[in-house]
C-alpha positions as CSV (number, residue, x, y, z in Angstrom):
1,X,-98.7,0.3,63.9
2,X,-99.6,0.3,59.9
3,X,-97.6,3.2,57.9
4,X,-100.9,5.4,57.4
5,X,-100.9,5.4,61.4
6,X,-97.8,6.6,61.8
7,X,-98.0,8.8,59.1
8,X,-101.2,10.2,60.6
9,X,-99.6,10.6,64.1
10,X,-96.6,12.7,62.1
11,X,-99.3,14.8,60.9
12,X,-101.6,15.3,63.8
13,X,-98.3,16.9,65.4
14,X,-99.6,20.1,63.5
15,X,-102.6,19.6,62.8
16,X,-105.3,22.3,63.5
17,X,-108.7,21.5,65.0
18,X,-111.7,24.1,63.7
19,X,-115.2,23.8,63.8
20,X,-117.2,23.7,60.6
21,X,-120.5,25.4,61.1
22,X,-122.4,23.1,58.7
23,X,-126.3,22.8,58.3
24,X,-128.5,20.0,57.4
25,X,-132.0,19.8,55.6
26,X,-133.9,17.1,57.0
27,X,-137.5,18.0,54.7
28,X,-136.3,14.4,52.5
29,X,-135.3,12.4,55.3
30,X,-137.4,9.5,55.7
31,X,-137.9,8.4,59.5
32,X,-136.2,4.7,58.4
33,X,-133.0,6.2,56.4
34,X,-131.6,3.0,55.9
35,X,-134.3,1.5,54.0
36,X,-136.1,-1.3,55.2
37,X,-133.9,-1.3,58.3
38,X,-135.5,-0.1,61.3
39,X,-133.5,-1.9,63.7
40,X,-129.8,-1.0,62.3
41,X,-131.1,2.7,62.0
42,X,-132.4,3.6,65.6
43,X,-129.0,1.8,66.7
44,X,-127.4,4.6,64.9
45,X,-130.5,7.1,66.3
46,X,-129.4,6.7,69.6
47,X,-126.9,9.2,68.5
48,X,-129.0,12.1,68.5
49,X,-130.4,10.9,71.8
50,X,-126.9,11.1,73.8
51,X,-125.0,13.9,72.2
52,X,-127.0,16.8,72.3
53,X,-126.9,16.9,76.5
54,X,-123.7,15.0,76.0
55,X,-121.2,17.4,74.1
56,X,-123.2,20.6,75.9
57,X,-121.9,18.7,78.9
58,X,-118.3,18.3,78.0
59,X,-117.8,22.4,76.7
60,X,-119.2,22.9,80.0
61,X,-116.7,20.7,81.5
62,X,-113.7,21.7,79.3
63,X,-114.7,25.2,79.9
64,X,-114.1,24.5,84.2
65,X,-110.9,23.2,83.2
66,X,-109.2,25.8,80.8
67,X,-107.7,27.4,83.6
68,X,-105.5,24.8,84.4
69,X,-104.0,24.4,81.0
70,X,-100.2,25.6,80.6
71,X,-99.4,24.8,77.1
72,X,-100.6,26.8,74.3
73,X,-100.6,24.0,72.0
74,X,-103.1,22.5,74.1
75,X,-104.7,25.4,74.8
76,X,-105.5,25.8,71.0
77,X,-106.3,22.3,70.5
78,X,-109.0,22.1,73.6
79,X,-110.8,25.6,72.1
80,X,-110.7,23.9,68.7
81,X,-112.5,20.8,70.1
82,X,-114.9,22.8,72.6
83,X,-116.1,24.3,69.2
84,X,-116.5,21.1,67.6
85,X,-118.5,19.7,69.9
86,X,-121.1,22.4,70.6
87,X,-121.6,22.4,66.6
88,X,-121.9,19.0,66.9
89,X,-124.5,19.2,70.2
90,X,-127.0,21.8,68.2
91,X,-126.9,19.7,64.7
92,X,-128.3,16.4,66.4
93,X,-130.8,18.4,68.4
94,X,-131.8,19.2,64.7
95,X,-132.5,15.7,64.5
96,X,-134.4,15.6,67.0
97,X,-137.1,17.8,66.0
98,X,-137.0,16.3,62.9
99,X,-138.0,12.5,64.3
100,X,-140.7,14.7,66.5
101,X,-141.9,16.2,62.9
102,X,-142.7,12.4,62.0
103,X,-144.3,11.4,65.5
104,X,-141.5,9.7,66.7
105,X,-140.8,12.1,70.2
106,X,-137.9,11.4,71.9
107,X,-138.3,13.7,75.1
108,X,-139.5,10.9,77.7
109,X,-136.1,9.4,77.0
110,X,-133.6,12.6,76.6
111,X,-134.9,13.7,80.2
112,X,-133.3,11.1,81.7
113,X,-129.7,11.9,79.9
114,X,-129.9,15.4,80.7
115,X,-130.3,14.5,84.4
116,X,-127.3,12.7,83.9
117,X,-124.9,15.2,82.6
118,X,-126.8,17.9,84.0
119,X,-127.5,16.5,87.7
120,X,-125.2,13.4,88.2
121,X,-122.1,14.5,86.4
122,X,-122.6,18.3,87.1
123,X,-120.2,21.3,88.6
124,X,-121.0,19.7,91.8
125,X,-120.9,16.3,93.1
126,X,-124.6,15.1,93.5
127,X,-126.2,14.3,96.6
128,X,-123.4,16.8,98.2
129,X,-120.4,14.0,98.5
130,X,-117.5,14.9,100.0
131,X,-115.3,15.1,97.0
132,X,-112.6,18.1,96.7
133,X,-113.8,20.8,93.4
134,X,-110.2,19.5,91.5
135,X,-110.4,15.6,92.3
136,X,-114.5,16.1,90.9
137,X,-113.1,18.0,87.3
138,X,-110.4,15.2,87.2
139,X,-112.9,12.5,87.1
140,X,-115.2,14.4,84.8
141,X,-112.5,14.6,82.7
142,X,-111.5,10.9,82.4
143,X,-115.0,10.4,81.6
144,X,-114.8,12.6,78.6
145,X,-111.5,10.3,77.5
146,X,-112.8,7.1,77.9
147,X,-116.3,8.6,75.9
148,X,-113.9,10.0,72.9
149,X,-112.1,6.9,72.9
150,X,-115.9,5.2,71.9
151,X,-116.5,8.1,69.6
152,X,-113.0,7.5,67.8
153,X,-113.7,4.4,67.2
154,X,-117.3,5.5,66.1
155,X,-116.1,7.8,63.5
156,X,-113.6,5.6,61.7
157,X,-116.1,2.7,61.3
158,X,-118.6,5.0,59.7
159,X,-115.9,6.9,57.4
160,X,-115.4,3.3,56.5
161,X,-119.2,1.6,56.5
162,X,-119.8,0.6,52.8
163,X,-122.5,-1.4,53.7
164,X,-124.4,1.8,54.7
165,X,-124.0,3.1,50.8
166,X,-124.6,-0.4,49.9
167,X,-128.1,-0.3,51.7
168,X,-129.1,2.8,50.3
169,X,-128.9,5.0,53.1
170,X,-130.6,8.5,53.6
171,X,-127.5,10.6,51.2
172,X,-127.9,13.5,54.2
173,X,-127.7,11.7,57.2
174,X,-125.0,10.0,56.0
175,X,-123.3,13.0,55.3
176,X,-123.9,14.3,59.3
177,X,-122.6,10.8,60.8
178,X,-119.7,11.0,58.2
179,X,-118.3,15.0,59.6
180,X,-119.2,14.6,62.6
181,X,-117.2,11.1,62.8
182,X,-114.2,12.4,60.3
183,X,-114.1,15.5,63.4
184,X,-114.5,12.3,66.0
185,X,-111.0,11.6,64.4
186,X,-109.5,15.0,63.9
187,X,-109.6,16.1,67.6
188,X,-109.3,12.2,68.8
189,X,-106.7,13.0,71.3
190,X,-107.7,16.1,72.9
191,X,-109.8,14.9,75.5
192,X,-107.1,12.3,76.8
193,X,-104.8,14.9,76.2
194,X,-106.8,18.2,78.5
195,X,-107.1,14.5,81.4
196,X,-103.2,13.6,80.9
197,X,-102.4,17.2,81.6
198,X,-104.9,18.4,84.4
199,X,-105.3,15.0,86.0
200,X,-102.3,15.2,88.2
201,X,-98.9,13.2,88.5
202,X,-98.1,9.3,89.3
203,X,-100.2,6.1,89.8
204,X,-103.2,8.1,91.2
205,X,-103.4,9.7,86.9
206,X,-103.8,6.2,85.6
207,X,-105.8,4.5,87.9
208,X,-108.5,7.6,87.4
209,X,-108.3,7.1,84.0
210,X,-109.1,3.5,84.2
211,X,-111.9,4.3,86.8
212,X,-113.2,6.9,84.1
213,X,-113.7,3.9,81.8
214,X,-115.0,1.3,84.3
215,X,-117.9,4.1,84.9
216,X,-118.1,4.6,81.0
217,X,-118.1,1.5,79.1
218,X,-121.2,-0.2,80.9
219,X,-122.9,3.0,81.1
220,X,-123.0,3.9,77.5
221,X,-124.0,-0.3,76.7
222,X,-127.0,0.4,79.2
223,X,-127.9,4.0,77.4
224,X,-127.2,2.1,74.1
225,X,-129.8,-0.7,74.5
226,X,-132.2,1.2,76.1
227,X,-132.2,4.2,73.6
228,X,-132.5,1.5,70.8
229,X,-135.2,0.0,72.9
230,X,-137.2,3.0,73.0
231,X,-137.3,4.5,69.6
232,X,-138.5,1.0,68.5
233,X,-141.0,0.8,70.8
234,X,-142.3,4.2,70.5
235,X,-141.3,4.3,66.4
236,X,-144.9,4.7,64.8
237,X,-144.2,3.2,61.2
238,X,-144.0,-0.2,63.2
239,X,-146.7,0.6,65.5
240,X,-145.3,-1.6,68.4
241,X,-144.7,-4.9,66.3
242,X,-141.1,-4.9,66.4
243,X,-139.0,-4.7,69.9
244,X,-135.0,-4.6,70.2
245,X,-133.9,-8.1,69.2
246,X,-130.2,-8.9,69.4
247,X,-130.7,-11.2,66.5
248,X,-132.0,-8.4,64.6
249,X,-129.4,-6.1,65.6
250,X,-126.5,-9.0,64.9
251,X,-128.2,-9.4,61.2
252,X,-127.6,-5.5,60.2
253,X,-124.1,-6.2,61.8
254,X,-123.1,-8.8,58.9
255,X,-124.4,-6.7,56.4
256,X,-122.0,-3.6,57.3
257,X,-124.9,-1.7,58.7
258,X,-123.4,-1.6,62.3
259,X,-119.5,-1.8,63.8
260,X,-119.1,-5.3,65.3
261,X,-118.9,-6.2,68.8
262,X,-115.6,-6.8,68.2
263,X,-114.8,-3.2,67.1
264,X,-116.2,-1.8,70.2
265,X,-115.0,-4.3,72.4
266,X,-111.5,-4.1,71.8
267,X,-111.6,-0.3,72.2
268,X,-111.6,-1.1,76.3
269,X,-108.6,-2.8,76.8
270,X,-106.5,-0.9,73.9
271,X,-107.3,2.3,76.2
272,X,-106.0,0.6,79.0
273,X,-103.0,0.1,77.9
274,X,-100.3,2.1,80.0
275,X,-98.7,3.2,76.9
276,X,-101.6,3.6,75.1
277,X,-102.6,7.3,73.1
278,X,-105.3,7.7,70.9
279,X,-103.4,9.2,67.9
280,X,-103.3,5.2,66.9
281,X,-107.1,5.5,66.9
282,X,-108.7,5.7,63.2
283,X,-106.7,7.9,60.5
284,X,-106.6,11.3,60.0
285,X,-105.8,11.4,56.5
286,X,-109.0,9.5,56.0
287,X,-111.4,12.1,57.9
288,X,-109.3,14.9,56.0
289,X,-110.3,13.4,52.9
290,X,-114.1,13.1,53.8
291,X,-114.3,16.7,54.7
292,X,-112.8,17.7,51.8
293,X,-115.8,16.3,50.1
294,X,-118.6,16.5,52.7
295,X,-121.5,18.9,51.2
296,X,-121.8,20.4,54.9
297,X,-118.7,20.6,55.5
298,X,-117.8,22.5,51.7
299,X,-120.7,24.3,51.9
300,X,-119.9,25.8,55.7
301,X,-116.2,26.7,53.9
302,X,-117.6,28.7,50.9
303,X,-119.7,30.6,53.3
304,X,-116.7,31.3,55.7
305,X,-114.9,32.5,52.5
306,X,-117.4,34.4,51.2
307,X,-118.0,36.5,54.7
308,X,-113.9,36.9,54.6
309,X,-114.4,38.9,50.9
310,X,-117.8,40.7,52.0
């Protein structure tokens, strides 16, 4: 582990997590933000597809578990993320309407992830199985980890993606992938933390969490593609001439636009690791310094400050 990692890990021993309740104009935003890159920037849109249901789905789930955390510390930390993640739920709904604003509608596709989180992976097991209310949470839970392990990862490639500035990318959205993914790495142990702590004792807590990823990994490729697929297909500045192409997708790859395969691929077994804790995900210090300089994330501070004088 480099010396900014452990110094990071030092740190994140007293680190606060808070939500920022930042904003976004969209009224500039072109519908291809990183110019003359359609492919690399519905990649990134799939985004705002998955996270809205997504994070509504993990307060929910976070909120079933808060009665079965002991420490305080925790306790703090978990209410810290909850209210990260709602903030981030609402501001890529935002997005959303905006891509509806420029006849791009995304709700044939978003139907199906709410039934996911909402139906498949909600308060109750679906098609009534027979699994006990705790060992149903627990699983939920791993989920979540093995999802924030993706997002971690997520967060520090964009916090580190010159070839985005490089291409000319949309100044705002930039700014929204950038806090939310500095946050990504703020709270990335929390989730693994709330499983380690409510997902019971012995082999039975690690071999949950390595079914949590089994479920997650393949699932989020399958959204992934598909999502990209869609807002391709159904993006009306191309007017169906262009489809999802690998080739395409492995060109905006070598020009920084997106994380490599590799960087998402190692992720899996890293996680699997016995030993393994996400505080060596990413670097704090890093996602400190963007949102000390994030225009959401400063202006959502002076307006916290100037409410604390009023």
């Amino acid at each position: 582990m480099s010396t900014e990692k452990n110094a990071d890990t030092h740190a994140e021993e007293h680190y606060r997590i808070l939500p920022r309740r930042v904003s976004f104009d969209w009224d500039e935003t072109p519908l291809h933000w990183i110019p003359d890159e359609p492919t690399a920037t519905h990649v990134i849109n799939v985004l705002h597809l998955l996270l809205p249901a997504g994070e509504r789905w993990f307060v929910k789930v976070f909120k079933e578990g808060l009665p079965l955390v002991t420490d305080p510390a925790l306790l703090k930390d978990v209410k810290g993320f909850m209210g990260q993640e709602a903030t981030h739920s609402v501001q890529h709904a935002h997005v959303l309407d905006h891509l509806a604003a420029q006849r791009l509608d995304t709700a044939a596709f978003t139907k199906y992830v709410d039934f996911l989180f909402e139906k498949l992976l909600g308060e109750q097991p679906p098609w009534g199985a027979p699994i006990p209310t705790q060992e149903w949470l627990r699983f939920r839970l791993s989920v979540i980890a093995a999802i924030e392990q993706f997002t971690a990862v997520l967060g520090n490639w964009v916090l580190h993606a010159e070839g985005l500035d490089r291409a000319g990318a949309d100044a705002v959205m930039l700014d929204l992938l950038r806090w939310h993914g500095a946050e990504e790495v703020e709270h990335r142990a929390v989730a693994f933390d709330m499983y380690q702590h409510c997902g019971g004792t012995g082999p039975s807590r690690y071999a949950r969490r390595i079914a949590g990823m089994a479920v997650t990994a393949p699932v989020m490729l399958y959204l992934w593609v598909w999502g990209t697929a869609y807002l391709i297909r159904h993006d009306p500045q191309l007017a169906g001439r262009a489809r999802y192409s690998l080739a395409e997708h492995n060109k905006a790859v070598g020009k920084g636009l997106l994380p490599t395969w590799r960087e998402l691929g190692t992720a899996v077994p890293r996680y699997l690791r016995r030993s393994y804790h996400p505080s060596q995900e990413g670097s704090l210090r890093k996602a400190v310094e963007y949102l000390a300089q994030s225009p959401a994330a400063r202006a959502a501070a002076a307006a916290v400050g100037r409410a604390a004088i009023a």
